[in-house]
N, C-alpha and C positions, 0 to 999 in steps of 0.2 A: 737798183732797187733802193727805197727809203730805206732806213734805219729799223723804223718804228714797224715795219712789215718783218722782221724777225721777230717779231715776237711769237708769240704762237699762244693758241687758244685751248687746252684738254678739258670737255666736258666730262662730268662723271653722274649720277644717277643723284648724290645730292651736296656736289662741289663745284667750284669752276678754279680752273689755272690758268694764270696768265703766269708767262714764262719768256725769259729770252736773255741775251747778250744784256749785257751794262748800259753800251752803248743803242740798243734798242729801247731798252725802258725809258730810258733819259730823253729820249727822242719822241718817243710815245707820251709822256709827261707832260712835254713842250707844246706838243699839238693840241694836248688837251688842255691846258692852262691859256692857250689860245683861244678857244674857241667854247665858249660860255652859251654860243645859241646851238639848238639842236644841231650834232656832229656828229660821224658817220667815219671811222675810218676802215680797211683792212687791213689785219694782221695774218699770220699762217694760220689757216685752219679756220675762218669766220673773220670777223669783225670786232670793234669797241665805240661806242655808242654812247655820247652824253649828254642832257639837257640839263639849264641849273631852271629849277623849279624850287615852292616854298619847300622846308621844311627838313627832314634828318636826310643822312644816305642812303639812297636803295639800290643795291644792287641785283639784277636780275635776268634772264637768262630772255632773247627774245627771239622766238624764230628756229631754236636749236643752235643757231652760231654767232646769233651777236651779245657780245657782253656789254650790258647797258646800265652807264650812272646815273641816277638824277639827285635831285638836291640841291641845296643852296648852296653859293661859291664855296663859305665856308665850311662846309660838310664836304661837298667833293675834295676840297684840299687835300683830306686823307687821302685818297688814291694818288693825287697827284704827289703829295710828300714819300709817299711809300712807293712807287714805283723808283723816284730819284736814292730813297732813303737804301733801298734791295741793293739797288745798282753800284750802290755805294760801300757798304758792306762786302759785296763781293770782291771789289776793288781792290779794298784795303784789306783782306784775311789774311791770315798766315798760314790757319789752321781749315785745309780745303778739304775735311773730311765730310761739313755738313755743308749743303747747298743752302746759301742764304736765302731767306723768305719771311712774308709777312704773313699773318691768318687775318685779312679783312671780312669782321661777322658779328650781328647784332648777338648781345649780351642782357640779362636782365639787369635792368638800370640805367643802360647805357641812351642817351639822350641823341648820341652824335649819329649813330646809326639805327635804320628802319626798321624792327622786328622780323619784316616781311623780306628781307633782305635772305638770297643765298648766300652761303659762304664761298669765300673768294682766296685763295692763296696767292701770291705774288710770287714768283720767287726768278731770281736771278742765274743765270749761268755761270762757269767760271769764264773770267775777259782773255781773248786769246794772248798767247805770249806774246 
C-alpha cells in the first residue's frame, strides 16, 4: 500500500478531515507538489483532487468523497506546507494530549483563500513507536 493511501477522508454536514499517519501526509504532499496539472489520487474513505487554476484557494467537496484543491501554485502551497507542517508537529510533541492540526478556511480579509471554500481540518496522527 502507498503511504499517502492512510490518510483518510471524514466528511461532516459543514467540514471536511483529512487525517493520517506523519508519514502519510508527507507522502500525500509530495504527490501533490508533483503534480500541478489536474490530479486525482486515493486516500481511505474517497479521494484528493488538485488542479492549479488562476486565482486564491478553493477547497471543495466533489462527488461526496473527493476532496478537491484548485488555485494557483502559490495558493495551493498552503495545503501542501500544512500537510508536511501537521506531520511535523506531531513528530516532534512531547505533550500527546492534543492531536496536531491545522483549520484550512476562508476568513474575512483573507486574499489567500476563496470565500467559497469549505472548511478543511488537517490533522495528523500520533507516528507509531
Amino acid at each position: 500500500m502507498d503511504d499517502h493511501r492512510r490518510c483518510r477522508l471524514s466528511v461532516s454536514d459543514d467540514e471536511l478531515e483529512l487525517a493520517g499517519p506523519p508519514v502519510a501526509l508527507r507522502a500525500l504532499s509530495r504527490l501533490l507538489r508533483q503534480h500541478a496539472e489536474p490530479f486525482e489520487v486515493a486516500v481511505t474513505d474517497g479521494a484528493v483532487g488538485q488542479e492549479a487554476t488562476a486565482g486564491p484557494l478553493l477547497v471543495s467537496l466533489q462527488g461526496g468523497t473527493t476532496l478537491h484543491f484548485s488555485g494557483g501554485p502559490e495558493y495551493l502551497d498552503i495545503i501542501w506546507d500544512a500537510l508536511e507542517g501537521v506531520a511535523e508537529q506531531a513528530e516532534t510533541a512531547d505533550d500527546r494530549t492534543v492531536r496536531r492540526h491545522q483549520h484550512i478556511e476562508h476568513f474575512p480579509g483573507d486574499d489567500y483563500r476563496s470565500p467559497g471554500s469549505v472548511p478543511l481540518i488537517i490533522v495528523a496522527d500520533w507516528p507509531d513507536a
